[in-house]
C-alpha positions as CSV (number, residue, x, y, z in Angstrom):
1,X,-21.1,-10.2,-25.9
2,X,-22.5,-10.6,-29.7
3,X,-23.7,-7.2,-31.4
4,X,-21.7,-4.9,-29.0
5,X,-20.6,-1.5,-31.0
6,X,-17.1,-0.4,-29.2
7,X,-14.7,2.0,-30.2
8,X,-11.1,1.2,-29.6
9,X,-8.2,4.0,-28.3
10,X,-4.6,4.2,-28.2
11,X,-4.4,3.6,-24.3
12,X,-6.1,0.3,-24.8
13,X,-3.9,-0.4,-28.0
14,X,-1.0,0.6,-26.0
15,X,-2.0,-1.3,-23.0
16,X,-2.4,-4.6,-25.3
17,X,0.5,-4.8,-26.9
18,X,2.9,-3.5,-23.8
19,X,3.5,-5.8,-21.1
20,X,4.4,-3.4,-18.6
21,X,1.5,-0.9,-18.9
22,X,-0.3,-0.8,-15.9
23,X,-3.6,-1.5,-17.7
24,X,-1.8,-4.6,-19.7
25,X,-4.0,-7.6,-18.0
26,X,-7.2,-5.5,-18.3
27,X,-6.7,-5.0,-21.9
28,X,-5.7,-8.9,-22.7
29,X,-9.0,-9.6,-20.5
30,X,-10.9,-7.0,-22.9
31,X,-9.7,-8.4,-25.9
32,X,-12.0,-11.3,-26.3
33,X,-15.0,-8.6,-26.7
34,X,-13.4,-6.7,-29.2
35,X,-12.9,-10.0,-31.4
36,X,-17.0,-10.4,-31.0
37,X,-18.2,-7.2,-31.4
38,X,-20.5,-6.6,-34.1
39,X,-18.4,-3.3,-35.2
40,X,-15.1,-2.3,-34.2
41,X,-14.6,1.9,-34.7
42,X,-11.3,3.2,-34.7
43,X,-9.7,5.9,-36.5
44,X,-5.9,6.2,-38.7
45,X,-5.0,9.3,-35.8
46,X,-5.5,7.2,-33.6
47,X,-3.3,4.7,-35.5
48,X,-0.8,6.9,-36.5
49,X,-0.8,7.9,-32.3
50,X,-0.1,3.7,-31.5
51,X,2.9,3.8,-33.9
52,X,4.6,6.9,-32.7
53,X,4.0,5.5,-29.1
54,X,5.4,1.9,-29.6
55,X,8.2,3.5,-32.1
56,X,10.5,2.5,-29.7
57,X,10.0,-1.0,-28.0
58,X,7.3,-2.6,-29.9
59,X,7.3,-1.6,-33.5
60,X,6.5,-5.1,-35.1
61,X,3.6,-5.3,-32.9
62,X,1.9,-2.1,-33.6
63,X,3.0,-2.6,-38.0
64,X,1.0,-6.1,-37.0
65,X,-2.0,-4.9,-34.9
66,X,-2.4,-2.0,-37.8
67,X,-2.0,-4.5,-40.2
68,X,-4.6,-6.7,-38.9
69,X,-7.0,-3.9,-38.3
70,X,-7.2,-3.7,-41.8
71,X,-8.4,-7.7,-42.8
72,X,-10.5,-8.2,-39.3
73,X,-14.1,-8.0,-40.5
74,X,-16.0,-6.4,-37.5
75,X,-13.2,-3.2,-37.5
76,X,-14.6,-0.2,-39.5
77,X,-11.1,2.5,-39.7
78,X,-11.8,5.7,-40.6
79,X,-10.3,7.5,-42.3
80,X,-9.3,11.1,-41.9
81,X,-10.8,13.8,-44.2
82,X,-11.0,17.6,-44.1
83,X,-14.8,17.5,-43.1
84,X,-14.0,15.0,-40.1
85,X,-11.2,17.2,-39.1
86,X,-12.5,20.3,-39.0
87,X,-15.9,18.9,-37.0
88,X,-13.1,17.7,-34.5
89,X,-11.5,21.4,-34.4
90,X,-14.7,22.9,-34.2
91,X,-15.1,20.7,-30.9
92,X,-11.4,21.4,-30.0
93,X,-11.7,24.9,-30.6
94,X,-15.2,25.1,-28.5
95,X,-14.0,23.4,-25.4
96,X,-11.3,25.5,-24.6
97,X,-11.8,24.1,-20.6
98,X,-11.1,20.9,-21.6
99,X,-7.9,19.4,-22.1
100,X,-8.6,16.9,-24.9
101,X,-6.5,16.6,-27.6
102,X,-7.3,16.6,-31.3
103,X,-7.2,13.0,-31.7
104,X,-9.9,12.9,-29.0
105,X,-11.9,15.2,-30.4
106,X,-11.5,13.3,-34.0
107,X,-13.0,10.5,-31.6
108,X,-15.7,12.5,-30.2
109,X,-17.1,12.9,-33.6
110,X,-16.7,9.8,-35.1
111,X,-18.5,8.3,-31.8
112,X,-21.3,10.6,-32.3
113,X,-21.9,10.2,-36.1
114,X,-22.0,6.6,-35.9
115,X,-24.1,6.3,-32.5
116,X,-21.7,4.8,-30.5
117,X,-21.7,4.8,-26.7
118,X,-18.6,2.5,-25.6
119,X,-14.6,3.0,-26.0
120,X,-12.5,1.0,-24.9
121,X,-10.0,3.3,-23.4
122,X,-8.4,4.7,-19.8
123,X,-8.9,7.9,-21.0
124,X,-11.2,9.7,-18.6
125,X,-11.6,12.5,-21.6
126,X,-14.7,10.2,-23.0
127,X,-16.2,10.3,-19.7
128,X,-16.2,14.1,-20.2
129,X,-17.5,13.9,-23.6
130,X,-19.9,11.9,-22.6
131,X,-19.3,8.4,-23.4
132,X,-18.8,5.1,-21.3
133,X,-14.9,4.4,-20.9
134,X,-15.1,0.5,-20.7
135,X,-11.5,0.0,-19.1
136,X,-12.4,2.2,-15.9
137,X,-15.1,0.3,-14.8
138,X,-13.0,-1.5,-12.4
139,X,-11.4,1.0,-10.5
């Protein structure tokens, strides 16, 4: 699907590049999209979050999807400054009934500043926040 915006999260990253996740087959499906979207939008927390995940059966794979983030074209990594983070502890801070995390909130805002609607993700916190979580729409 040409000129799609997406943003990507860790549980999709995850779910790529482990065989045994439980969304594994969803995300290879998924990946073809991501590879022709007009912009990819992820962030270094939530690259930092893939490498601490993978640390311990998938290293090489998460230094080489990182890696490759970096030359792909369509992928647009932000990066993490004190205004972004303290928009995202604003939000944190504010939605004390919520259980999202700061790297979702750190999302949250990126999504919103650059008008984007679509994550891929199994993370049912951007469906609270208000976006479209791509990798639940078949359950």
């Amino acid at each position: 699907m040409m000129g799609e915006r997406l943003f990507l999260d860790t549980a999709f990253i995850q779910a790529l590049l482990n065989p045994r996740d439980d969304y594994h087959s969803q995300a290879k499906t998924l990946f073809p999209r991501i590879r022709t979207a007009s912009e990819v939008w992820i962030t270094e927390a939530i690259l930092v979050e893939v490498g601490n995940a993978l640390s311990t059966f998938n290293r090489n794979g998460a230094v080489q999807f990182m890696q490759q983030c970096y030359q792909t074209e369509n992928i647009r990594i932000v990066s993490i400054d004190t205004e972004l983070l303290m928009q995202a502890l604003a939000l944190y801070e504010s939605r004390a009934d919520k259980t999202w995390g700061l790297t979702d909130c750190l999302s949250f805002v990126v999504m919103q500043r650059h008008n984007l609607n679509e994550a891929v993700t199994t993370d049912r916190h951007f469906i609270q926040a208000g976006f479209h979580a791509l990798m639940l729409d078949a359950l």
